[in-house]
C-alpha angles and dihedrals in degrees: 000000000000082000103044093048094044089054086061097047094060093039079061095046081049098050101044081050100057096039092046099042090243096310091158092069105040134147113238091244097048093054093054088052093057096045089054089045093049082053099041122016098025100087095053100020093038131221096299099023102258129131127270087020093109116084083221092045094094100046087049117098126247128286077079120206104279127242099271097183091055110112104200098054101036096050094065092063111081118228089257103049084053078044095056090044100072099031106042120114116266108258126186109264095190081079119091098214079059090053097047097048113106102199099056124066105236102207118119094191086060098089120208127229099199095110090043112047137043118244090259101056085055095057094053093045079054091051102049092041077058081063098058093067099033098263129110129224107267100184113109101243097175086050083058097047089049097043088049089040091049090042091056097047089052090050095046088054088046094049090049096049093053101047088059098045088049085050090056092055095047089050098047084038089057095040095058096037078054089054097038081063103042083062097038105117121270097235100048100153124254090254094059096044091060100049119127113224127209117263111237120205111210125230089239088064097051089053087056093049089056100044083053103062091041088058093048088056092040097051083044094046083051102042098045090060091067109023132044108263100249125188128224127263108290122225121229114278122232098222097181114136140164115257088253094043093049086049088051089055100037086061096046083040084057105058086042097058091042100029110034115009091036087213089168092067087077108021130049134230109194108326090326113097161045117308095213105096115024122286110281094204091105105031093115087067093036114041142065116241094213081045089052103048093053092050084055104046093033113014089166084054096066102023105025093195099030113136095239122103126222103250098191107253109171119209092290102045097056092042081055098047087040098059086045090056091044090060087054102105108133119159122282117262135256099221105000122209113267120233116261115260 
């Protein structure tokens, strides 16, 4: 009986091995990895990263997800260039120049998670991306932590230094500016009295400033390594435009939401595109345009665990998506597509 139960016991181990992709042994960071990709990547990617496994993985355009658990093909890519993948800038893919450049991935539909995860978070997603096709992440993340964290001790000395240093100067500056007028003579003219000198910026400012700016990159180099980039509370738009001037950003809105944030990976417009957000095709009738312009600068503002990534849109680019969006009124359907479960 021992025997026999102890058989099944390891048919189960083997078979939650093999199904979870050896969840029982991993690593902490790779099961972080897998939570996040399970959040993020599993609807367009699938469970083991094959193709055709994501229920979105059919409505999306080609190019179509790749086969991430195939060996041959994904070992050829280094950690950072997987890295790079789902944390570059969104660039417009309708430009040549885009198109031609090696080093970026030129597909709008692959969203980016640079605005919505912590660095981190991106390398586990990496490492466990290495576990679909057999392989491990080989970058030394902890190297990384401790270079940013050693770069931003050195700034912050340096910062400091210099602001005193800075402070020194002003303070001699103003002491002998204080004496030079104590001797200047009793009966200066009027004229005189009332010229306007010339401000002078010290050297020793200049280096502050600089230092200044060294330490900023350095403290959000650090801290986005460990915590979600978040933006500060957005004051409310004034949308207001005139009707040229709406035509204009709805056709710029337009080749953004196709070309360079490859919105239509994951929403539909009529029976073309992704099921992962709600059909777009009426958005114009159902949404508010202030709404809409802070879900698209901010979606975790508004929804902290939504599935959507921030994709980066400065002020321009969400005014332009926004007024898109706002010339989408098609008629409403006779039997409209359910959201996927």
């Amino acid at each position: 009986m021992r025997k026999v139960l102890g058989r099944v016991a390891a048919g189960v181990v083997a078979m939650v091995m093999v199904t979870g992709g050896c969840a029982m042994f991993e690593d902490e960071r790779t099961s972080k990895g897998r939570h996040l990709y399970r959040h993020y990547c599993m609807h367009c990617h699938g469970e083991t990263g094959q193709q055709a496994e994501g229920f979105n993985w059919e409505r999306m355009p080609d190019p179509r997800p790749r086969d991430l658990s195939e060996s041959a093909a994904m070992s050829t890519f280094t950690d950072e260039e997987i890295f790079n993948t789902i944390s570059r800038e969104m660039r417009d893919t309708s430009l040549q120049s885009v198109l031609d450049d090696e080093e970026y991935f030129a597909v709008a539909t692959m969203p980016t998670f640079r605005y919505t995860l912590s660095e981190d978070e991106l390398w586990a997603i990496v490492g466990y991306v290495r576990t679909l096709h057999g392989g491990s992440l080989t970058f030394d993340v902890e190297g990384r932590r401790a270079q940013l964290e050693s770069q931003f001790g050195a700034a912050q000395s340096d910062h400091d230094q210099a602001r005193q240093v800075m402070e020194d100067a002003l303070a001699k500056q103003e002491a002998e500016a204080a004496a030079a007028e104590d001797e200047s003579d009793d009966d200066m003219s009027e004229d005189e009295d009332d010229e306007e000198y010339e401000e002078v910026v010290l050297p020793e400012e200049e280096a502050y400033e600089r230092e200044a700016e060294r330490f900023a990159l350095a403290k959000a180099a650090w801290e986005n390594f460990s915590k979600r980039p978040k933006m500060d509370h957005m004051a409310r738009p004034d949308l207001t435009v005139t009707e040229t001037e709406q035509h204009k950003l709805a056709e710029e809105g337009k080749n953004l939401y196709f070309n360079q944030y490859g919105c239509n990976g994951c929403h539909s417009i009529g029976d073309v595109g992704g099921l992962v957000g709600p059909a777009l095709d009426r958005a114009g009738f159902r949404l508010n345009d202030t709404w809409v312009y802070r879900w698209i600068r901010y979606p975790q503002g508004v929804k902290k665990h939504t599935r959507m990534p921030n994709l980066g849109l400065d002020d321009h680019d969400a005014r332009a998506v926004t007024a898109y969006l706002e010339t989408l009124r098609a008629p409403k359907p006779d039997h409209p597509v359910p959201p996927p479960e």
